[in-house]
DRENVOLUM-529814 format. One record per residue (C-alpha): residue number from 1; residue in one letter; x, y, z. Coordinates in steps of 0.001 Angstrom, whole numbers, padded with zeros to 6 digits. Last residue first. Layout:
N
(NUM; "a"; (X; Y; Z))
...
//
This chain:
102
(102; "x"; (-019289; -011412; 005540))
(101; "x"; (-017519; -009615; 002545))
(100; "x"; (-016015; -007051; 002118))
(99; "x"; (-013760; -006324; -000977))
(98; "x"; (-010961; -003643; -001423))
(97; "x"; (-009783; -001587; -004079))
(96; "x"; (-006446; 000469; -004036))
(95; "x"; (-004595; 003792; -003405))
(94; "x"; (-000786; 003656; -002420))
(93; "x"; (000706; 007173; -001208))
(92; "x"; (003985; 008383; -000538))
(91; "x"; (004085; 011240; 002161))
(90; "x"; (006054; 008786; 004626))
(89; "x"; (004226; 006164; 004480))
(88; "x"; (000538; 006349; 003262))
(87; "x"; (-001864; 003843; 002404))
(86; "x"; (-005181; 004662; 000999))
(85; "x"; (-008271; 001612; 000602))
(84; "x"; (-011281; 002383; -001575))
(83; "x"; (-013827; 000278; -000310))
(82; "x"; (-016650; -002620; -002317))
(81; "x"; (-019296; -004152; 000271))
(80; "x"; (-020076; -006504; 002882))
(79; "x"; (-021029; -004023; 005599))
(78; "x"; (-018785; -002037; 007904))
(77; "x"; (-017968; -003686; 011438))
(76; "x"; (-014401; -002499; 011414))
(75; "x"; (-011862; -004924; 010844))
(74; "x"; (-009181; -005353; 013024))
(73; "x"; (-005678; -005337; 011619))
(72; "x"; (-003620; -008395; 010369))
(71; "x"; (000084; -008410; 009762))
(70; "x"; (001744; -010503; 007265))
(69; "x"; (005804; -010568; 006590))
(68; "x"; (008170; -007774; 007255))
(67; "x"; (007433; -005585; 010207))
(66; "x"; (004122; -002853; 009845))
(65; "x"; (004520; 000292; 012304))
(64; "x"; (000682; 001169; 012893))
(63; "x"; (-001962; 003572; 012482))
(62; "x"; (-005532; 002044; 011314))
(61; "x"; (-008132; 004426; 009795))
(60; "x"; (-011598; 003101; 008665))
(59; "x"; (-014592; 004720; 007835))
(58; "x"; (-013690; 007833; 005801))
(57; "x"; (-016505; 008813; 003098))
(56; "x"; (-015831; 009638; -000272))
(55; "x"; (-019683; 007648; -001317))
(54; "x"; (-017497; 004535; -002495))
(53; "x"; (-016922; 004091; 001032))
(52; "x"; (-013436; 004972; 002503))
(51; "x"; (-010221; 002874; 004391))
(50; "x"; (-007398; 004493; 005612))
(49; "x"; (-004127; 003270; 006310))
(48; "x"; (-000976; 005193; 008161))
(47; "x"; (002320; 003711; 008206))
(46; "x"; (004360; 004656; 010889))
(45; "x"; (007618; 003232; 010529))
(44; "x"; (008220; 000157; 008044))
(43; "x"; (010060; -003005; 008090))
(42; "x"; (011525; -003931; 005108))
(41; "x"; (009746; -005112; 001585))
(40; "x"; (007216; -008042; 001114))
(39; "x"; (004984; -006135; 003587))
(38; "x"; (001497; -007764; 003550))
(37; "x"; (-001326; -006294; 005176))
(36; "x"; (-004160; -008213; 006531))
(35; "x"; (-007835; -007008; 007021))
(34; "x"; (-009289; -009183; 009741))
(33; "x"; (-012972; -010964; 010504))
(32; "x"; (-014403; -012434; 007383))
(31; "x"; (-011271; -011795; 005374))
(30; "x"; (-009583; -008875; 003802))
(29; "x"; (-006339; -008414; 001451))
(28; "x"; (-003944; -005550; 001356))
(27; "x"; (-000510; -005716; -000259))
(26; "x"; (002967; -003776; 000496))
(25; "x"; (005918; -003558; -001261))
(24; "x"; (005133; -000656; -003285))
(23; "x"; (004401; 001402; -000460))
(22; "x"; (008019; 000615; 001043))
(21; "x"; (009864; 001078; -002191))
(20; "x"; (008426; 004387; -002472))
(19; "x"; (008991; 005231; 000859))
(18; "x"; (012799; 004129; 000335))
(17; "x"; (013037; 006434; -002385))
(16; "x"; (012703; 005497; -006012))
(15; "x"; (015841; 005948; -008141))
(14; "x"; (015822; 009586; -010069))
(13; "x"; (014592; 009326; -013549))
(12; "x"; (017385; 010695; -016036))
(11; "x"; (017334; 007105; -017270))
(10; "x"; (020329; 006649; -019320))
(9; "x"; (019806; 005184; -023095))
(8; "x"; (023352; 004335; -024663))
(7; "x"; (023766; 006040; -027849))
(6; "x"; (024595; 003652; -031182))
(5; "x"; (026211; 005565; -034034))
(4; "x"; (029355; 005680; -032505))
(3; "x"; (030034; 001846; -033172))
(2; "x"; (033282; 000541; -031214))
(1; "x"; (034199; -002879; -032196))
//
């Protein structure tokens, strides 16, 4: 039966767009030699990634299309340390920790 009393919730959020999927989809790990992104999503057109100190300081940036699947990057010769990664596709942005270590 039919109970007017009960309102159905409706998310007046729009859906995510397909950068925000994109950003979303993707995961950044490091090892002694590469940093590897992961794109569990599809593939993705000029995505930009920068890497800082914890003083603010750029010392990293990487341009790239990334497929599906892992993709490594060169590491820059930074010391072992704690850096603030930013990824950015399309105006959508994805800010994160990341660990060197030698």
């Amino acid at each position: 039966p039919f109970n007017d009393n009960v309102i159905a919730s409706m998310s007046t959020e729009p859906p995510p767009s397909l950068e925000e999927q994109q950003v979303t989809a993707i995961q950044v790990h490091a090892n002694s030699s590469e940093i590897i992104l992961t794109n569990s999503g599809e593939a993705i057109n000029e995505l930009e990634f920068h890497l800082y100190n914890l003083n603010g300081q750029r010392v990293h940036t990487v341009q790239t299309d990334l497929m599906p699947g892992s993709q490594s990057v060169a590491r820059p010769p930074l010391p072992s340390a704690v850096y603030i990664y930013r990824l950015n596709i399309g105006g959508k942005v994805k800010v994160g920790k990341l660990a060197l270590l030698h």
